[in-house]
N, C-alpha and C positions, 0 to 999 in steps of 0.2 A: 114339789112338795112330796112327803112321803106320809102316804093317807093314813096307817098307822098312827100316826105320832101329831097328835094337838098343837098348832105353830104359836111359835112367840114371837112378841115382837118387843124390843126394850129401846128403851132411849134414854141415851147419854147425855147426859146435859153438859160434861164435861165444867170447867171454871164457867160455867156461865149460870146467872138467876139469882135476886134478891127475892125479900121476902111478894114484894109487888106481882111478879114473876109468879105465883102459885095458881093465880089465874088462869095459866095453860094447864096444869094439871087436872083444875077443876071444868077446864073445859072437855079436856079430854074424857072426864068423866062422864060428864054431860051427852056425849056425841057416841060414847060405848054402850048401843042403843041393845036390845034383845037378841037379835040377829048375829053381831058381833060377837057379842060373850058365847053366844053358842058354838065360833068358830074359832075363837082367837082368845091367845092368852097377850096383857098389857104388864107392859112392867115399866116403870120408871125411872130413871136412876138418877137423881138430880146430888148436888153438889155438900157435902154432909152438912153445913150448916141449914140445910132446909128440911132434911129426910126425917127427923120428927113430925115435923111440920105438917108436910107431903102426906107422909103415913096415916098421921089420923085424922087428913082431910079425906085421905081415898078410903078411910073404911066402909065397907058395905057397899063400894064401886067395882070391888073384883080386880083390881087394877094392885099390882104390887108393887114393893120400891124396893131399889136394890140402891150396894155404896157401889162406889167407883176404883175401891183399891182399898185393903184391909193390910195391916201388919200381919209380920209372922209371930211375930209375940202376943200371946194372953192379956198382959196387962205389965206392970213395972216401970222406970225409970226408963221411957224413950219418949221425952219431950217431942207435942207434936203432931206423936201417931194414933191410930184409932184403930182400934181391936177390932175385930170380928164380930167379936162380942157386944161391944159396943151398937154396932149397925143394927144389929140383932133386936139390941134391946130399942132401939129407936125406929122398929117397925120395919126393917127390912128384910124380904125373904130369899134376894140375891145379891153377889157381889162378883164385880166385874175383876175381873183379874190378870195380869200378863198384857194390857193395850197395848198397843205399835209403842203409842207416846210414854210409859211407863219403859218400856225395854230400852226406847231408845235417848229420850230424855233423862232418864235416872238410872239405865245400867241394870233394867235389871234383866238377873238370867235365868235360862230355866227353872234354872234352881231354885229359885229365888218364887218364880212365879206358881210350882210345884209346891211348897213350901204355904204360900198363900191360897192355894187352891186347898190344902190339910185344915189350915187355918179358917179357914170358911166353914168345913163340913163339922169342924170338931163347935161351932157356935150354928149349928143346922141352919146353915146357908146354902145355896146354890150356886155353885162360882160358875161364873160366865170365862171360861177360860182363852183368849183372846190366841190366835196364830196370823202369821199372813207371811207375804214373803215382800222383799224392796224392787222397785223396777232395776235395778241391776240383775239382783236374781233372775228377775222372770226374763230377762232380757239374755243371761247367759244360761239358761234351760233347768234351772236349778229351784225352779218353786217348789215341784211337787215334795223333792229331797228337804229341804230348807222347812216346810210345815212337818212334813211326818218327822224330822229332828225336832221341833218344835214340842210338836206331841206327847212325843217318846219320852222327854225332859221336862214336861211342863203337866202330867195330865197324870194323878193319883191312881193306884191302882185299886181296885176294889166298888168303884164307883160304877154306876146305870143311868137310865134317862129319869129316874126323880134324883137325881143327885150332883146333875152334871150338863152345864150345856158349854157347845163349841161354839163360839164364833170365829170365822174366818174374814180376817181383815187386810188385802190386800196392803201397806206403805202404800204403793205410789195413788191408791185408790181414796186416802182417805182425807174429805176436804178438798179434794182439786178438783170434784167434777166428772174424774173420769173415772170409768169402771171397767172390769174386763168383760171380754163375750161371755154370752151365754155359756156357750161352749167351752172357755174356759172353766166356767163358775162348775158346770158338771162336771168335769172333769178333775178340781178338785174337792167339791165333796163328795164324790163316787172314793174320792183317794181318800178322804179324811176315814170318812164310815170302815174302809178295808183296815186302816190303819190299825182306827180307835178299835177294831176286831182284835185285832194283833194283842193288842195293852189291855182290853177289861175282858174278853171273848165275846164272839157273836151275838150271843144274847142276848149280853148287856150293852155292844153295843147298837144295836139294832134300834134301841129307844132313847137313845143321845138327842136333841136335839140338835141339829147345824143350822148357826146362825148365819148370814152374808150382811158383812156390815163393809161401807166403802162409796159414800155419796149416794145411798140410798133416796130416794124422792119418790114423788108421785109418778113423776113421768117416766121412771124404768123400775118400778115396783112388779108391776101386772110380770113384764119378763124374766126378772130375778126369780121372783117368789113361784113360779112354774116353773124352773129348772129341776129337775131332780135331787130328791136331798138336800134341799135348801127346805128347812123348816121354820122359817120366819127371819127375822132381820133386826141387826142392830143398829140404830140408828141415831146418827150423833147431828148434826142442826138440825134437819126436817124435826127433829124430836120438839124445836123450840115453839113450832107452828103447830100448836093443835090440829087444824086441820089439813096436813100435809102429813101428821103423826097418824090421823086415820086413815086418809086417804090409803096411805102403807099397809094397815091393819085390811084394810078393805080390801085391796088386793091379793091377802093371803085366805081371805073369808070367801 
């Protein structure tokens, strides 16, 4: 953790959750005791037909919602898509952007995820701007290269840590179970933080938060969330389990 900077912790709901389903949230509200709020920020990111929903079950729990992928366009004739704007107005105060599954299922490129990251601040969101690298990458020694390209293309200039948080999301990490070492995970957010130095200046980046999302759980929360520079976690099924959702938070508290 980097004692500066207040940890988050979000959860993706990714295509999962009817309306029955809001019962985790309100659980999670439920179990986001005094202790916690004093340590840890909660944010939820469930699936946009719920995120009204969500939003003005958690007011007055402290718990935020974010979307899951915003267009690049304001508003107009693209059947389908959903503004920034939109999220905004249905109670979100973050929006995840650039995921593995976004890059890699629908193509999209830096550009593209750059683009959505504008599209977020200009409807005062916080885009969770998503990097990782593939196990081929890390496998031919080409992570560190492969994120700070990521960065460099994917990450607005002008932005700070109220305006901007990183998650780092391994591919071969996400959904299978497996994670990297410790020593990996330092290693690349000691790299990310030099980077994001490079692209906003030190300053600003110095209060970025870095998220580690990648088969987060209970059972390797406590070692993830103590690596350095690791400022809390995103977290995509543990998020479905309430408490497997705390237990995470608890670990960075």
């Amino acid at each position: 953790m980097t004692r500066s900077i207040r940890p988050l912790v979000a959860g993706n709901w990714k295509m999962n959750g009817l309306k029955a389903d809001l019962g985790i949230a309100a659980a999670v509200a439920q179990g986001y005791g005094a202790g916690l709020k004093a340590a840890v920020d909660l944010a939820i990111c469930p699936p946009a037909t719920l995120l009204f929903t969500a939003s003005a079950a958690l007011i007055g729990s402290r718990i935020a919602t974010g979307g899951q992928d915003c267009s690049v366009q304001p508003s107009g004739a693209f059947t389908g898509e959903i503004s920034a704007a939109m999220l905004a107005d249905a109670g979100a105060t973050f929006c995840i952007v650039g995921h593995s599954e976004r890059r890699t299922l629908h193509g999209e490129t830096d550009a593209t995820v750059k683009a959505k990251a504008v599209a977020a601040r200009k409807a005062l969101l916080v885009p969770i701007v998503c990097v990782g690298e593939t196990r081929e990458e890390r496998e031919a020694g080409e992570a560190l290269s492969v994120v700070r390209r990521q960065l460099e293309g994917s990450v607005p200039e002008g932005l700070d840590g109220a305006s901007l948080v990183i998650a780092y999301e391994p591919v071969w990490a996400i959904g299978t179970g497996l994670t990297p070492t410790a020593a990996d995970v330092a290693e690349m957010h000691a790299s990310i933080r030099a980077d994001l130095g490079r692209i906003l200046g030190e300053a600003a980046a110095a209060g970025v938060r870095l998220l580690y999302g990648g088969s987060v759980k209970p059972s390797n929360a406590a070692e993830l969330m103590n690596v350095p520079h690791v400022d809390g976690a995103l977290v995509g099924g543990a998020s479905l389990k309430a408490e497997d959702f705390l237990a995470i938070a608890q670990a960075c508290a």
